[in-house]
C-alpha positions in Angstrom: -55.3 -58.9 40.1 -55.7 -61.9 37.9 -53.4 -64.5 37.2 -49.4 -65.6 35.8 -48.1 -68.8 34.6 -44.6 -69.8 35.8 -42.7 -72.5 33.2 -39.8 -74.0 34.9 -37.3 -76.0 32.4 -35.5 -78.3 34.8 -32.6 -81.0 33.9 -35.3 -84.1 33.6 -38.5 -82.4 32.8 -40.6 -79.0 32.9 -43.3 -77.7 35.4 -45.9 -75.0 34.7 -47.6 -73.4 36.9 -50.6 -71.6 37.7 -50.2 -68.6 40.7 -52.8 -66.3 41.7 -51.4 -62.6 41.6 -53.6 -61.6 45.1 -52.2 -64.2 47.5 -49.8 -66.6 45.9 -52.3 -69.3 45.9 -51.2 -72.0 43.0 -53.9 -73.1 41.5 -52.7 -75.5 38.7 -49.6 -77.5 37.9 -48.4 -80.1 35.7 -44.9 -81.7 34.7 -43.9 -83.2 31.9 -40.9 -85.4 31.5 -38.3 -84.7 28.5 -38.6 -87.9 26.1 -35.3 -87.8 25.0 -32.1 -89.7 26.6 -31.4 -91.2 29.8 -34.4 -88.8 32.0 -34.0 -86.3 29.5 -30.5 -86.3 29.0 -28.5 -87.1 26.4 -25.3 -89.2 27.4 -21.9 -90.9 25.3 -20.5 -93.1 27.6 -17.4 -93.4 26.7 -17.2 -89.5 27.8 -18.4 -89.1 31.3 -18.3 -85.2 31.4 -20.7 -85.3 28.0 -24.1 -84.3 29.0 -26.7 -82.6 26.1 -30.7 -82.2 25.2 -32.7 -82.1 22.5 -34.0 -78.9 21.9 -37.2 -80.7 20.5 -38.0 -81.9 24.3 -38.4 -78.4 25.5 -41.4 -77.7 22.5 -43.0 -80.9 23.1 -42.7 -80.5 27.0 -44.3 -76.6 26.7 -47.8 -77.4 25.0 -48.3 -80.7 27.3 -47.2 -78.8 30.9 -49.1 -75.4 30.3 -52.6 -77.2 29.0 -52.4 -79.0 31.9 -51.9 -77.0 34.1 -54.3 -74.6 32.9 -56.5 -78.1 32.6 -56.3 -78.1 36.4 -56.4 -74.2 37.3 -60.0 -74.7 35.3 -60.9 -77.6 38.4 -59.4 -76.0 41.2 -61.0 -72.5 40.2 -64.4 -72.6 39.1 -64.3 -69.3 38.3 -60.5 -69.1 36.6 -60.8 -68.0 32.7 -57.4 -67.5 30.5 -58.7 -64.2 30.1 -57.5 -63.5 33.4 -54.2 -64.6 32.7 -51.9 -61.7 32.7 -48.3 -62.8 32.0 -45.6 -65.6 31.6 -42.6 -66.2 33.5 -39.8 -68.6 32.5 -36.9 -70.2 33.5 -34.3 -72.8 32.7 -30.6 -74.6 33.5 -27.8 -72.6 32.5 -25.0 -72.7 31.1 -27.1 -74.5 28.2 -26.2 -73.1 24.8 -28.0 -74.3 21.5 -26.7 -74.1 18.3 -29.0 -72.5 15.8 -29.2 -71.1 12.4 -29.7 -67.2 11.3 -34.0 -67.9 11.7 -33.1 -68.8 15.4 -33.7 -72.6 14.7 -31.6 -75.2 16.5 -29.5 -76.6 14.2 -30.5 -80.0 16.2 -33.7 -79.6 14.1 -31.8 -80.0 10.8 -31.6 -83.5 9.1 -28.0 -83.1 8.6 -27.1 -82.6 12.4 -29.8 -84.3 13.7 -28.0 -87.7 14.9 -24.8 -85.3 15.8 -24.6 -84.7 19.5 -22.3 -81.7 18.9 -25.5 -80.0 17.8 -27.8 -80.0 20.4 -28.4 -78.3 23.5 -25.0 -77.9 26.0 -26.9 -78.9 28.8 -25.3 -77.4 32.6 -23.9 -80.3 33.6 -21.4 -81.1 30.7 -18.1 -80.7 31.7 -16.3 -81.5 28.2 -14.5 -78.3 27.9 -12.9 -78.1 30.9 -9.7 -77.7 29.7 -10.8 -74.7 27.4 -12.0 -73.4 30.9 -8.7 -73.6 32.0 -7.6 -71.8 29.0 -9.9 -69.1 29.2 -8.7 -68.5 32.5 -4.8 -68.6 32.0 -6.1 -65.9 29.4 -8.0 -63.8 31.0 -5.4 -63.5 34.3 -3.0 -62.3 31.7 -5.0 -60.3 29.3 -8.2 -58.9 31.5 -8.2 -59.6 34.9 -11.1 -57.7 35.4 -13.4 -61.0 33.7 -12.3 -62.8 36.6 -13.1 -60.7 39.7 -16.7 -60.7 38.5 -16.7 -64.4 38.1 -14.9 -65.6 41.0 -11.7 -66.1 39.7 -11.7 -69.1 37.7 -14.1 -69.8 34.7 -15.7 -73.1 35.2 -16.4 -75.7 31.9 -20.1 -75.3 32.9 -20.4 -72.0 31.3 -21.0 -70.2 27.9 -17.5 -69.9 26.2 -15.5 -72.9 27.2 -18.3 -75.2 25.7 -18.5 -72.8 22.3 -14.5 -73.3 22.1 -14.7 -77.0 22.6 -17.2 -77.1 19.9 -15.2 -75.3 17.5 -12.4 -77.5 18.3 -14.4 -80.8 18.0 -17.0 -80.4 15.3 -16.0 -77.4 13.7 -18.9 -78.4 10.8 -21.6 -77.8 13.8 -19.7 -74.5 15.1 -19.5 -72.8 12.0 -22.9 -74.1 10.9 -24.5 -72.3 13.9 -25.4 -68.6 13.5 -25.2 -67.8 17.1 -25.7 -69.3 20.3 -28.7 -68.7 22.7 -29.3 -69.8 26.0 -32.1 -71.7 26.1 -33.5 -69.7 28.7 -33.5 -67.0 26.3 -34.4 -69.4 23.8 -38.1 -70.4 25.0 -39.4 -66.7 25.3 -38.1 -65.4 22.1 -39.7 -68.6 20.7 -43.2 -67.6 22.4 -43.1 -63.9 21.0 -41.9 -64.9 17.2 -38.7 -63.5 17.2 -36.8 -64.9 14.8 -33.5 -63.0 15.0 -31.1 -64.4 17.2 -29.0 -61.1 17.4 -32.3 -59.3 18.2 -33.3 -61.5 21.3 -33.8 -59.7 24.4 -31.0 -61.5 26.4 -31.4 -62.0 30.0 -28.9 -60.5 32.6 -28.9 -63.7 34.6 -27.5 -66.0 31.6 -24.9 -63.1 30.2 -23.3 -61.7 33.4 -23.0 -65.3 35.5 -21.8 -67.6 32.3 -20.8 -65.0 29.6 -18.6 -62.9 31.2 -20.7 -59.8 30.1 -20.5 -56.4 32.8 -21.7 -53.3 31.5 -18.2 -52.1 33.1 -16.7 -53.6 30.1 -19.7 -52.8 27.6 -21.0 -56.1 27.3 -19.0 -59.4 26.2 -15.6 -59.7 26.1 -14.0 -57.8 23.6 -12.9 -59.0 20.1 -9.1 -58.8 21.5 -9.5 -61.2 23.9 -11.7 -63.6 22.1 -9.6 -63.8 19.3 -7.1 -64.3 21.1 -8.4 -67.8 22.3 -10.1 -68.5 18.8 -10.6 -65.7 16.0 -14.1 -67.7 15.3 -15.2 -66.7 18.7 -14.5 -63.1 17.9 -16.4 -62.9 14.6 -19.0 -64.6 16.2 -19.2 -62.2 18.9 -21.4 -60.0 16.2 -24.3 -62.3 16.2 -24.8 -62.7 19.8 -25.7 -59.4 21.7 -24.8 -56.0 23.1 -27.4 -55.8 25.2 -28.3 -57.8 28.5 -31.7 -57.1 30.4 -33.0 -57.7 33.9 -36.7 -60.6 34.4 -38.8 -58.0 35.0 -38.9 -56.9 31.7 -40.6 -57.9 28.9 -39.1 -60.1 26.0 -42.4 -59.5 23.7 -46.3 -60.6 23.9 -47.3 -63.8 22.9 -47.7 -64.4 19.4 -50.9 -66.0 18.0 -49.5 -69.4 16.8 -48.9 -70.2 20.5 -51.6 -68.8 22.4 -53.7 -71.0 19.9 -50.8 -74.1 21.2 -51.1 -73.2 24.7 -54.7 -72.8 25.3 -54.3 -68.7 26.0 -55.3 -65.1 24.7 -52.9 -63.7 22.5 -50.8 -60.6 23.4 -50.4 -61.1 26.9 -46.5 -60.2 28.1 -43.5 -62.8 28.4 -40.8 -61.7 30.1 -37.3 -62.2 30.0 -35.9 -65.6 31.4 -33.4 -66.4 33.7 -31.6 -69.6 35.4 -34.0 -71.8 37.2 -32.3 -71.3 40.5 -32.2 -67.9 40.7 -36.4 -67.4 39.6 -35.9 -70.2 42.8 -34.7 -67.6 45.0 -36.9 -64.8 43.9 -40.2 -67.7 44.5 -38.6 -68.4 47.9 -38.3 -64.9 49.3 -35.0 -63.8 48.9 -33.4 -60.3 49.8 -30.2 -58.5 51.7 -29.5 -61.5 54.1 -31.2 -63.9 53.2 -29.0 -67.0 51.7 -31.3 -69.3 49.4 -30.5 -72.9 49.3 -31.8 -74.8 46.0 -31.5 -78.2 46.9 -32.0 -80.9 44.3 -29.1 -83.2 42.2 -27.2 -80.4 42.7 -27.3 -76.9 44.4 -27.5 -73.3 43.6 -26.9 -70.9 46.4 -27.8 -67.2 46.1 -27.6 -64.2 47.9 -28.4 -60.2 47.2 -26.7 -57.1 48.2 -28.5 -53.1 47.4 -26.0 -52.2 44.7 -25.6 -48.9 46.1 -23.4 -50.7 48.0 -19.6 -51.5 47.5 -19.5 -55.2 47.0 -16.1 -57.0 47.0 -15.2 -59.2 44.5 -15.1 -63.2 46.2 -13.3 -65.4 44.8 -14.2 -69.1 43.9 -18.5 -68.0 43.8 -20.1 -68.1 40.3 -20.3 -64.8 39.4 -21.0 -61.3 40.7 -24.0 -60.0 38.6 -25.9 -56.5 39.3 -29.5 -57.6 38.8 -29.2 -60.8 37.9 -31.3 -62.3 40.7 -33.2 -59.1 41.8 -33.2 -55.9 39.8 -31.7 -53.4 41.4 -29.5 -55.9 43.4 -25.8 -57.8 43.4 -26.9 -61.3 42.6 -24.5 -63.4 44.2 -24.1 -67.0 43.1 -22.4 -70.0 44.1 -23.4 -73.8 44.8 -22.2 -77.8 44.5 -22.1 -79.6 41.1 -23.5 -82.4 43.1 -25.7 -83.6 46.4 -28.8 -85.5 45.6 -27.2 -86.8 43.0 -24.5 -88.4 44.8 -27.4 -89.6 47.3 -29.3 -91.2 44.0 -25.0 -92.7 42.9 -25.3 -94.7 45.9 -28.4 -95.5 45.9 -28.3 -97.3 42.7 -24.6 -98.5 43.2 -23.9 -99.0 46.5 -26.3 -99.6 48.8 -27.5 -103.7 49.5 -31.1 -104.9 48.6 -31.6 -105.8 52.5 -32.3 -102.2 52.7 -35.4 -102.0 50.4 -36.5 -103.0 46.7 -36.4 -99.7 45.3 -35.6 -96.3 45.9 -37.9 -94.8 47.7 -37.5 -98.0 50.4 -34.3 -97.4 50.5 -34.3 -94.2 51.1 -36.2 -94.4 54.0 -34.6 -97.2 55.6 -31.2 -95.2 55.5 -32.7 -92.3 57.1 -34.5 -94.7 59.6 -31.0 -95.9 60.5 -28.9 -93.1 60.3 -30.8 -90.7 62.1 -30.1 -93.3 65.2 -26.2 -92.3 65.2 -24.6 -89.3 66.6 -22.4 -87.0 64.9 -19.2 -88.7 64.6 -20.5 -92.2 65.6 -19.7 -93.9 62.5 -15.8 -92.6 62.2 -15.9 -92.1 58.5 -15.5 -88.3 56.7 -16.2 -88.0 52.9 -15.4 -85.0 50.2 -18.3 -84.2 48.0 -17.1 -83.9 44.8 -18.3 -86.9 42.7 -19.1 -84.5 40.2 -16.3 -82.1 41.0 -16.2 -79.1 43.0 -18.3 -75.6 41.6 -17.2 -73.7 44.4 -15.3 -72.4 46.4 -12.2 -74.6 44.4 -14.0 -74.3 40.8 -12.4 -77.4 39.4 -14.6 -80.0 37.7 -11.6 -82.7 37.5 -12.0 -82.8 41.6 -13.8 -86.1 42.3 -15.4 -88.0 45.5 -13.4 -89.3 48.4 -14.3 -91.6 51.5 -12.0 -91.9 54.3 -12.8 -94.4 57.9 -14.2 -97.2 56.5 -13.6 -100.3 57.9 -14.7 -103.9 57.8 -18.2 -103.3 59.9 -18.6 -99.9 58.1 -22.6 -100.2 57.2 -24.6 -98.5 54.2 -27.0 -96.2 56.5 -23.6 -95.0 58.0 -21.5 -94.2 54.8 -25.3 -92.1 54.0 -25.2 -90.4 57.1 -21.1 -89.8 56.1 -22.3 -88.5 52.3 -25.0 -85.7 53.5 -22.4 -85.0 56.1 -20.0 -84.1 53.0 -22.8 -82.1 51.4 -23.4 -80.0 54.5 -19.6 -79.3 55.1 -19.5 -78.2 51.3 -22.6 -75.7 51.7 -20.7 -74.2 55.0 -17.4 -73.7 52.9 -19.6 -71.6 50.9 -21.6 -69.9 53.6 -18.0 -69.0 55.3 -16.6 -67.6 52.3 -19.3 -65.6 51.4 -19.2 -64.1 54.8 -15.3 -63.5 54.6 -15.8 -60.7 51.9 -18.4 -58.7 54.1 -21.8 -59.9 53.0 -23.7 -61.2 56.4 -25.9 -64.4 56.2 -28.5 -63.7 58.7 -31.0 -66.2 57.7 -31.4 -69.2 55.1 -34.2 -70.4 53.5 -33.9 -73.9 51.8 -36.0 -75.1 48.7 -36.4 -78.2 46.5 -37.4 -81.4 46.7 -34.5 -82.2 49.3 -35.3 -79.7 51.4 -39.2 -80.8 51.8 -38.5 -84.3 51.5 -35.5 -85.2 53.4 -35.7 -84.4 57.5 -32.5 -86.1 58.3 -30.6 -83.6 55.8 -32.0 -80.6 57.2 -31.4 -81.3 60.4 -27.2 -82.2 59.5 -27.4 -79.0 57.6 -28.9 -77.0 61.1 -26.2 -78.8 63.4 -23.1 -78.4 61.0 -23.8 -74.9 60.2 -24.9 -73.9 63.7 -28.0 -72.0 61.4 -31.6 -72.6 61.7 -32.8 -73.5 58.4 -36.2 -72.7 57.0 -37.7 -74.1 54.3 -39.7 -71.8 51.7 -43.5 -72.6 51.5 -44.1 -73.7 48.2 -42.6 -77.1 46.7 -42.1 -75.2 43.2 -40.3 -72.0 44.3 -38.6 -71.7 40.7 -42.0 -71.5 38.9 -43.3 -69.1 41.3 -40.4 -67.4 40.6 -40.6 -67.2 37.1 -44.5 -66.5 37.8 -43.7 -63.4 40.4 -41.4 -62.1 37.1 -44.3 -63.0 34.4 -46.6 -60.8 36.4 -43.9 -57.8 37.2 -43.5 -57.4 33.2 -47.1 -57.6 33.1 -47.9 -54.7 35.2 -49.6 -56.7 38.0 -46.4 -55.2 40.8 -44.6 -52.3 40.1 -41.6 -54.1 41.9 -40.3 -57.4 42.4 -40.3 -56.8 46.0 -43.9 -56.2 46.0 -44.8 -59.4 44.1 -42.7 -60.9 46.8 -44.8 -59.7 49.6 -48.1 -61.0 48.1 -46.7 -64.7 46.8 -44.0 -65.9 49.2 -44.1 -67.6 52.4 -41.8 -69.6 54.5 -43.3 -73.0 56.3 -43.8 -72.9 60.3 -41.4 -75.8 60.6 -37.8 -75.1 60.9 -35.0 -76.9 62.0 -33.2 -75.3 65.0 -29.4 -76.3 65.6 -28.3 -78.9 68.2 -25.3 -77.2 70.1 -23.9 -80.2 71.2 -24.0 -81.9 67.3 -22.8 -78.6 66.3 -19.4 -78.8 68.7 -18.5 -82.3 67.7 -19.3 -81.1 63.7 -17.3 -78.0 64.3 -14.2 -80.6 65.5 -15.3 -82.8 62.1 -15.8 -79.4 59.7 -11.9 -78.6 60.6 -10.2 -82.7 59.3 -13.0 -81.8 56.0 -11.3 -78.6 55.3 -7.5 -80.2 56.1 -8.5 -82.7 53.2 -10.7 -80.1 51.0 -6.9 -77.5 50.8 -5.1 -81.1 50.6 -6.8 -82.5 48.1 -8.1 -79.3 46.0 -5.1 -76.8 46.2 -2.1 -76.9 44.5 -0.9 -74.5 47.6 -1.5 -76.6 50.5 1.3 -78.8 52.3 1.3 -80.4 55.6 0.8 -83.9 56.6 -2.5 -85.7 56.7 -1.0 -88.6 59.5 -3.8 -87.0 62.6 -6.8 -87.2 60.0 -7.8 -90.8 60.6 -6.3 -91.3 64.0 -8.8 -87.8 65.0 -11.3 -89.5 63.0 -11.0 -92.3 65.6 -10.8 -90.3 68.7 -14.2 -88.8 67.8 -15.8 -92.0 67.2 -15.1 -93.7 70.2 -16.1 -90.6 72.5 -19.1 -90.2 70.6 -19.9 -94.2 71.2 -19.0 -94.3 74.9 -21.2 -90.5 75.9 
């Protein structure tokens, strides 16, 4: 059946990788860091929410990963030729707009710009126009409600228009420099198959529906009305975007001779159309109707998939409601946390005393050593996980961390165990919300390097959520996804579903719920969600006098039993 290269464009550095069509089998990977920045990203610190990349990493990453990948394929394989390879999948972090010109070249590339911030890549994880987000709500609730119920209910500073307004608002010279703005997920293939137009790039569904606000139920984009009604620029500019949004499995073009000659491969084969890294991840890990998808890394992306024959409610505070956006054919259903392992790496490198190890990964394991030891509740402290605000259910990137018990023998391994605790009450928030507007989670498969790597996690996550968790077979679920969708728009499955079948796998090990951790979490889940509505809605009021004194009770029956 030959074989498809996936290219996974992560937040510090890109994979590619090397999948057999017939079984799944990867043959050859390789990752490249991003040179640029602090681990490939570009900070200002006197603006925490700031957080952009130079579109130059993502070229110099491409050539590097893919030749060696193919480099090892060549080891592994005896037999494995690049005449065999059949198609290329790709995927990247979105919301990240780049600026670029009318030839589709970042303007970052530019001499003029290229010290200007302003002008690179608005990487996911910048939060600086958070309060055109709020704007564009306010807007839309008054002007077209209908942008909202697909998005639930509040636009979020991570995505596609509130970071174009705040750059017309900050450095107007960049905005109205730029021809258009292109996802860089749409970016990469356009790049591969020469085309040059930005308003002709085959834009991917994924991108457009989740951060743009596009629906076909609206023809496209928002209309001119409503854009110019938050900036006129933003309506003119609306022109030299797109009309059109596609699904993965379709092709953005072949690939072009310059960089099959770069890339070490046969020119012509198919490129398809990109998407978000986490939802190729849930593709690569098996997902369909019922299946919740866990991408676990600095933060999460949590996906689900409904037949959209179906009548789908609109639920409020997930990232978007997006026919085929994850699966053609399918609701894609998005939601997540805009932090976990990075909060775990925050007090790693802040927090946590050097008696515990002299680097990282000795620290790491001496916490886990420690707080697997405790039971549920032992260490009286409860924590909200929202040092880098909240994505959803609440949608408010302002939101920050809170730890509440502590006292003067409070120990590091315990305020650990306390932080993944936090994590697993946010990703049950989710799960419970998502069930709320009639879509069942009957199984959950978690991927990432968390996932693989972290045992004590996985097993919190079981006992809070009262769920077994699986965890998908491969480490590098996203590049197998964006492989399954290379080899789709290649011909090599007629469906998705089919690639699916052949490629994915789960691991025999799963983690089974502990029923008696699960009742004591259940009593702990209830004080998180008293100081989640507290602390996160303007429309809560009660009195928060029982949450420490419970907070006690359950310690000291959990240290006496």
């Amino acid at each position: 059946m030959g074989f498809t290269i996936g290219l996974d464009y992560g937040t510090n550095s890109a994979r590619a990788l090397v999948v057999d069509c017939s079984n799944g089998r990867e043959i050859g990977t390789a990752v490249v860091e991003y040179p640029s920045g602090q681990q490939g990203v570009l900070l200002e610190a006197t603006d925490h929410h700031l957080a952009r990349q130079n579109p130059a990493d993502y070229l110099f990453v491409l050539e590097r990963a893919v030749r060696g990948a193919m480099d090892e394929a060549k080891h592994n394989e005896p037999g494995f030729s690049v005449r065999q390879v059949l198609g290329i999948g790709m995927d990247g972090t979105g919301s990240s707009p780049i600026p670029v010109n009318q030839n589709n070249v970042p303007l970052a590339f530019e001499e003029k710009f290229g010290g200007n911030l302003n002008a690179q890549c608005w990487l996911w994880k910048d939060h600086t126009g958070y309060a055109e987000a709020a704007e564009i709500t306010e807007k839309a609730k008054q002007m077209r409600p209908q942008y909202l119920k697909k998005c639930g209910g509040t636009y979020s500073s991570e995505w596609f228009w509130s970071k174009l307004l705040h750059c017309k608002r900050t450095d107007p010279e960049v905005f109205n420099a730029a021809y258009s703005f292109v996802e860089y997920c749409d970016y990469i293939p356009a790049m591969l198959t020469g085309n040059t137009k930005p308003e002709k790039i085959i834009r991917g569904i994924c991108a457009a529906g989740h951060k743009a606000m596009y629906c076909d139920e609206w023809n496209g984009l928002p209309d001119k009305e409503f854009l110019s009604a938050l900036d006129p620029a933003l309506a003119d500019l609306r022109d030299r975007l797109y009309d059109k949004a596609v699904t993965s499995d379709q092709p953005a073009g072949k690939l072009t001779a310059e960089w099959a000659k770069k890339l070490g491969l046969k020119t012509g084969i198919t490129v398809a159309v990109g998407a978000f890294d986490a939802h190729m991840g849930g593709v690569g890990a098996g997902i369909k109707e019922g299946t919740l998808v866990k991408i676990l890394g600095t933060s999460t992306c949590d996906m689900m998939v409904m037949n959209a024959d179906k009548k789908l409610a609109d639920i409020p505070g997930v990232c978007g409601i997006v026919k085929g956006s994850i699966l053609p054919g399918y609701y894609g259903i998005e939601a997540g946390q805009s932090a976990v392992g990075d909060i775990f790496l925050w007090f790693i490198n802040h927090l946590v005393p050097s008696k515990y190890g002299k680097n990282q990964d000795q620290m790491f394991v001496e916490l886990a050593k420690k707080a697997v030891k405790q039971k549920p509740g032992e260490h009286g402290l409860l924590a909200l996980d929202w040092n880098n605000g909240n994505r959803t259910i609440l949608v408010d990137a302002r939101l920050s961390g809170l730890l509440l018990g502590q006292t003067l023998h409070t120990e590091a391994h315990e305020v650990y165990r306390a932080l993944i605790e936090a994590t697993a009450f946010g990703a049950l928030t989710i799960i419970k919300r998502i069930e709320e507007y009639g879509v069942p989670v009957n199984e959950i498969i978690n991927c990432g390097g968390l996932a693989v790597k972290n045992p004590l996690l996985m097993q919190i996550y079981a006992d809070v959520t009262g769920r077994p968790m699986k965890i998908s077979r491969s480490d590098q679920t996203c590049a197998v996804g964006a492989a399954i969708f290379g080899a789709v728009a290649a011909g090599a499955f007629k469906t998705v579903g089919e690639a699916q079948d052949a490629i994915c796998g789960v691991r025999s090990k799963v983690y089974n719920p502990d029923q008696n951790a699960h009742k004591v979490y259940e009593e702990l889940y209830s004080l998180y969600k008293t100081l989640h509505d507290a602390f996160g809605t303007a429309e809560w009021s009660g009195n928060l006098a029982h949450v420490m004194k419970k907070l006690i009770a359950i310690r000291e029956k959990q240290r006496k039993s």
